[in-house]
C-alpha positions as CSV (number, residue, x, y, z in Angstrom):
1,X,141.4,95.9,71.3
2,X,138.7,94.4,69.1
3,X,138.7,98.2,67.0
4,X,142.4,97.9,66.4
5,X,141.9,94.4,65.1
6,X,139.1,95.3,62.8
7,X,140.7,98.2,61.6
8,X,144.1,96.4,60.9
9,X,141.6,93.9,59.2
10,X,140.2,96.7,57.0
11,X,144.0,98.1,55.9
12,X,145.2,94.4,55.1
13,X,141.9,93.3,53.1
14,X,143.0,97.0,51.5
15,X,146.7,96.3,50.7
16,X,145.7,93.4,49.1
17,X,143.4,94.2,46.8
18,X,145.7,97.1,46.0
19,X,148.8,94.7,45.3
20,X,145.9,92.4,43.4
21,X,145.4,95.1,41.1
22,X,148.8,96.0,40.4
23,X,149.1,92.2,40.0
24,X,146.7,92.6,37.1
25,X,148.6,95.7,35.2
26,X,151.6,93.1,34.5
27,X,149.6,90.7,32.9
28,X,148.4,90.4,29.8
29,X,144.7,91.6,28.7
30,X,143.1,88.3,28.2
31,X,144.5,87.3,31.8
32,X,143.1,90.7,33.0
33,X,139.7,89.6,31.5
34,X,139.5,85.9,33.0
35,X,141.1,87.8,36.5
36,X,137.6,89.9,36.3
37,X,139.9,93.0,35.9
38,X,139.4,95.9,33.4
39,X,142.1,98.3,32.4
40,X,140.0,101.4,33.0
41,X,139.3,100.0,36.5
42,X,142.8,99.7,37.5
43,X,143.9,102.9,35.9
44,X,141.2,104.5,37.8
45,X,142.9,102.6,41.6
46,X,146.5,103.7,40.3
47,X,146.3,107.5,39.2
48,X,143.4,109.4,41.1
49,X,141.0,111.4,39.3
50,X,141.3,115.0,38.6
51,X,138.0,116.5,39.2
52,X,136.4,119.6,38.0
53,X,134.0,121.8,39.7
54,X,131.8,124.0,38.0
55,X,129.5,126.5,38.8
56,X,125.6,126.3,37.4
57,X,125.1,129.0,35.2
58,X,121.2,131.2,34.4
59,X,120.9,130.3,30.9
60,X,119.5,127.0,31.2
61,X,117.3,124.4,28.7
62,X,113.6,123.6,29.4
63,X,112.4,120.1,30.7
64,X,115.2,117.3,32.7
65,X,118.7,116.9,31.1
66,X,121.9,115.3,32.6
67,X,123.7,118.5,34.5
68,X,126.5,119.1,31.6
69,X,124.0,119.1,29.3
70,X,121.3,121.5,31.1
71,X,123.4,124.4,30.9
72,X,123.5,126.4,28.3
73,X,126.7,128.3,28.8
74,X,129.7,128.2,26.2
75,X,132.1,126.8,29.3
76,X,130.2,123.5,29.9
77,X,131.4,122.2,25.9
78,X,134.8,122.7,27.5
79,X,133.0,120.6,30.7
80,X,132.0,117.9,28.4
81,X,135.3,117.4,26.7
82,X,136.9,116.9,30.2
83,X,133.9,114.6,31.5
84,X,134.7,113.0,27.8
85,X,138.4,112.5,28.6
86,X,138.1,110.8,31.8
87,X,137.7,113.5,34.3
88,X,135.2,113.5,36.9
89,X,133.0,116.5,36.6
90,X,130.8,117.8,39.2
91,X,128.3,120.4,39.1
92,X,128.0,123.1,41.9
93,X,124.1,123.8,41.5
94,X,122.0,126.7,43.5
95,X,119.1,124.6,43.7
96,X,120.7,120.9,43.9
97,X,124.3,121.2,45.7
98,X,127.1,119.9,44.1
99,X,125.7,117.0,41.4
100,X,127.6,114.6,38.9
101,X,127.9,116.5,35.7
102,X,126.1,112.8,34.6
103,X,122.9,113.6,36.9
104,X,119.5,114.2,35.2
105,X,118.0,117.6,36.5
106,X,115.0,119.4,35.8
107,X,115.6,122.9,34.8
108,X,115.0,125.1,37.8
109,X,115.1,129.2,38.3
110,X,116.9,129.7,41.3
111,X,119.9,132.3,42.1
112,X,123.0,131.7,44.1
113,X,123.0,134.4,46.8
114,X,124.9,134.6,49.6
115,X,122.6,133.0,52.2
116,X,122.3,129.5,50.0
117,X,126.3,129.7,49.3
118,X,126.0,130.1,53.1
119,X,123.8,127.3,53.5
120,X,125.9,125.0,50.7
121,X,129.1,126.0,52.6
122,X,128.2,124.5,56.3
123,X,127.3,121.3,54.9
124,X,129.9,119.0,53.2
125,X,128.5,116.8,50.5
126,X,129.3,113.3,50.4
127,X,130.6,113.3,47.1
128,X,133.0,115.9,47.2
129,X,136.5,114.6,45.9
130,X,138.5,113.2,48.7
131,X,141.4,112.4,46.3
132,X,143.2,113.9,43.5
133,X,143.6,117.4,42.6
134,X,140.6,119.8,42.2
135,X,139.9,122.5,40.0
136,X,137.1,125.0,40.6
137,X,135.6,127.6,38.1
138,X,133.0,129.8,38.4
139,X,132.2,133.4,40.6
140,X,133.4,133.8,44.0
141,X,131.3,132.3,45.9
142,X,131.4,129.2,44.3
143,X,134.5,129.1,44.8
144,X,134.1,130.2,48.5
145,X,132.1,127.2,49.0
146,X,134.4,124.3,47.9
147,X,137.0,126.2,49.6
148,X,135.0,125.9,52.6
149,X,134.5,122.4,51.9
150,X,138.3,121.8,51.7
151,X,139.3,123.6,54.4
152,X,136.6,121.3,56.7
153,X,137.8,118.1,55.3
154,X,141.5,118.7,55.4
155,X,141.7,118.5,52.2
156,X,144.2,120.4,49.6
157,X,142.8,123.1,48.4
158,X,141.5,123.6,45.2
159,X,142.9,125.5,42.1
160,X,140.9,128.2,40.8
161,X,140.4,128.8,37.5
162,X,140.1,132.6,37.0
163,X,140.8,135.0,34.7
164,X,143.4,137.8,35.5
165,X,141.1,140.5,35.6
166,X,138.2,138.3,36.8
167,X,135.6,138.8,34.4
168,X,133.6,136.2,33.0
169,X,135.0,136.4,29.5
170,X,138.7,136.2,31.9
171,X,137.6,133.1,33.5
172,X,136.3,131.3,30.2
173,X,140.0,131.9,28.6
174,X,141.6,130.6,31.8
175,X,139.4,127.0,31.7
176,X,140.5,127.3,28.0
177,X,143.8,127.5,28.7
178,X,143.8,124.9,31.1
179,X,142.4,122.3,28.7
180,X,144.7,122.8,26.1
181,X,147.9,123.0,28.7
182,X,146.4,119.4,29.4
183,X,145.9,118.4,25.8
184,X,149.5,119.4,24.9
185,X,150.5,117.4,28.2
186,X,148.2,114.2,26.3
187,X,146.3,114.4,29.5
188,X,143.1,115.2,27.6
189,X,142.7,113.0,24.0
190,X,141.9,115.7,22.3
């Protein structure tokens, strides 16, 4: 009896902060302000995230840099101007699981074979998306893994950037593709 109550608890405290915040997109920006609200904040409650997975790459720079910015690889610009537009951008890493694309890493020299992918797959990291669509690029079994992770939380699965022939130089153009569809959609301020 007492879970039900709690958890009933839990869902109104929810619903109200929900209707609190929509509450704050209909008034003005100096009410928002004195309310404690910020625009970006409710924006963020209102439409989820689209988040983009991306696979760590060889080519790396020497010494600690935030993840987008350790890889040397031409798709992480394109990862940069999606982190830059408001996605959230995560960072499926061989050596440090999936990572904010804002993380500070040292450079490391490790390979993604099939055993770690293996090992990656069977645990679910806790900040994989659980809302909002999902796009994954990078070789198959990157995307094997967040697959995996998907089909263990339930979730929807996520859309795959790849080329149609599945080359590298194939999967580039299809992230390429997919940022300017956004950008003529004025997803991505581009």
């Amino acid at each position: 009896m007492e879970a039900g109550r709690s958890s009933d608890v839990a869902r109104s405290a929810k619903d109200q902060a929900r209707r609190r915040d929509v509450t704050a997109l209909a008034i003005g920006r100096r009410a928002r302000h004195r309310a404690g609200f910020s625009l970006s904040a409710i924006r963020r409650i209102l439409r989820p995230v689209n988040t983009l997975v991306i696979s760590c790459t060889g080519s790396k720079r020497p010494g600690a840099h935030r993840a987008l910015d350790l890889y040397r690889a031409r798709q992480f610009a394109v990862a940069r101007k999606f982190a830059a537009s408001g996605w959230r951008v995560l960072v499926l890493s061989a050596e440090h699981g999936l990572i904010d694309g804002g993380d500070v890493i040292e450079s490391y020299e490790r390979p993604m074979t099939q055993a770690r992918a293996d090992d990656l797959a069977a645990a679910i990291p806790s900040n994989y998306p659980t809302s909002g669509p999902v796009f994954v690029y990078g070789g198959s079994k990157y995307r094997g893994i967040v697959r995996a992770w998907a089909r263990r939380l339930g979730a929807s699965y996520p859309v795959e950037v790849v080329g149609r022939n599945r080359g590298n130089g194939d999967h580039y153009s299809a992230l390429v593709d997919l940022a300017r569809s956004i950008r003529q959609l004025s997803l991505i301020p581009w």
